[in-house]
C-alpha positions in Angstrom: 0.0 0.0 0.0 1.3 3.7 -1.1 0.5 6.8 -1.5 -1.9 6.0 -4.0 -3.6 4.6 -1.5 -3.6 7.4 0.9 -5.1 9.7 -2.0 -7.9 7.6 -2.4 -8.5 7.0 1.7 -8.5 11.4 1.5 -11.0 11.3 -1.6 -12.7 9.0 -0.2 -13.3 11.1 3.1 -13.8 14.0 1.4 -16.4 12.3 -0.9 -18.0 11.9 2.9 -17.9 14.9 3.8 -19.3 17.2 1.1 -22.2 14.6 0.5 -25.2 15.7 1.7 -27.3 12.0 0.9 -27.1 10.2 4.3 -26.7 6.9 2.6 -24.0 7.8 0.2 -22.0 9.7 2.9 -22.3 6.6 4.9 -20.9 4.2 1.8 -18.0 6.8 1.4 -17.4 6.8 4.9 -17.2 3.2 5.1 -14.8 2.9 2.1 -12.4 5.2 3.7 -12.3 3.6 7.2 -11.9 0.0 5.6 -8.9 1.6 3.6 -7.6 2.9 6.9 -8.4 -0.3 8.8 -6.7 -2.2 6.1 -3.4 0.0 6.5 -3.5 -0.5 9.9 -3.6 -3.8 9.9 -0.3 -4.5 7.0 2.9 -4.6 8.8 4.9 -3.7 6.0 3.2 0.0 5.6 5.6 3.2 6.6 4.7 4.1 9.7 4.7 7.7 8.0 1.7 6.5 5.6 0.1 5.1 8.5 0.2 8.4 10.7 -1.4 10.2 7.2 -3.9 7.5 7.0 -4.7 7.6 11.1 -5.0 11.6 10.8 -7.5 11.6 8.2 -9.8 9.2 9.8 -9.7 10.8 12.5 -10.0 14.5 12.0 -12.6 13.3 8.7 -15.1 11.7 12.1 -14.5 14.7 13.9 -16.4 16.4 10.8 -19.2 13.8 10.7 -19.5 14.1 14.8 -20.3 18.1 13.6 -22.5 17.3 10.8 -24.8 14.6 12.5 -27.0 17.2 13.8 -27.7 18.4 10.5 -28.9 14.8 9.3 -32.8 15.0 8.9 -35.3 12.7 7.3 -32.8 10.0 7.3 -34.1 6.4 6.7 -33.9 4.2 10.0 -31.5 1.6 8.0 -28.8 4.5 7.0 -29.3 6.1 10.6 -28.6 2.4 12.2 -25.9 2.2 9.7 -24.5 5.4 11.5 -25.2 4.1 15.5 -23.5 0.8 14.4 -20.6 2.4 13.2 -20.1 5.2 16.1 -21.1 2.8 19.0 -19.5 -0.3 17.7 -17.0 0.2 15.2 -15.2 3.4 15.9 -15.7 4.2 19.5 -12.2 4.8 20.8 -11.9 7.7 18.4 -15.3 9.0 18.9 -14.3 9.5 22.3 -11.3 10.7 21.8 -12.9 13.2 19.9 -15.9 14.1 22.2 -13.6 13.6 25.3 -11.5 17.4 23.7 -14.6 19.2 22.4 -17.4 19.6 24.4 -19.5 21.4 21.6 -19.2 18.4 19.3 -20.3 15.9 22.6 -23.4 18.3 22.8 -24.0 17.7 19.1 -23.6 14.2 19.3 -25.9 13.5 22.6 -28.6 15.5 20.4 -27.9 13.1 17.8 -28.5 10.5 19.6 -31.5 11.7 21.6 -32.8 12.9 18.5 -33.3 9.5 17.0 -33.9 7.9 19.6 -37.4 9.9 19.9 -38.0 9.0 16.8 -37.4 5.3 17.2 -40.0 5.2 20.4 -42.5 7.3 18.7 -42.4 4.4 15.6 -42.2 1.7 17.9 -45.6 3.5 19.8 -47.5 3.9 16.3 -47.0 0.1 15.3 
């Protein structure tokens, strides 16, 4: 793995991040973190590459953790898509993240919260 490599992990991120369809972001997203979870795990990549890779992954979920908030009218599969992958797959960096900026933790319980709602008003209606 290479540079190359690296440039698509970045265009894949910023594919994420200037998406505004849930679902889409989500696939881009989950490109980019296999790439990165893929670099981590090959023992013959420079650990220079591998800093690179571990810097965009985490300051591109820093920038979803912002824009979460913003994601309305989002269908329940995408938004457990999202939970899945905050709660389950990338925790340690999510709270890495939330742990230095209180703003973004604020964002992210209202995130949470918000769907939640949602999910108990659905669950009342069926």
């Amino acid at each position: 793995m290479s540079s190359e490599t690296i440039e698509e992990v970045r265009s894949l991120f910023e594919l994420a991040e200037r998406e505004t369809d849930p679902e889409r972001k989500f696939t881009a997203l989950e490109e980019a973190l296999d790439l990165t979870d893929d670099l981590r795990g090959d023992p013959a990549v420079d650990p220079a590459v591998l800093g690179v890779a571990n810097n965009l992954r985490q300051s591109h979920l820093r920038r979803l953790l912002g824009q979460l908030v913003a994601m309305h009218h989002v269908e329940m599969d995408t938004w457990f898509n999202y939970i899945k992958l905050l709660l389950l797959r990338v925790v340690p960096e999510v709270e890495a993240v939330l742990a230095k900026d209180s703003t973004l933790r604020e964002s992210y319980v209202t995130f949470k919260n918000l769907w939640k709602d949602e999910l108990l008003k659905m669950l009342q209606q069926a």
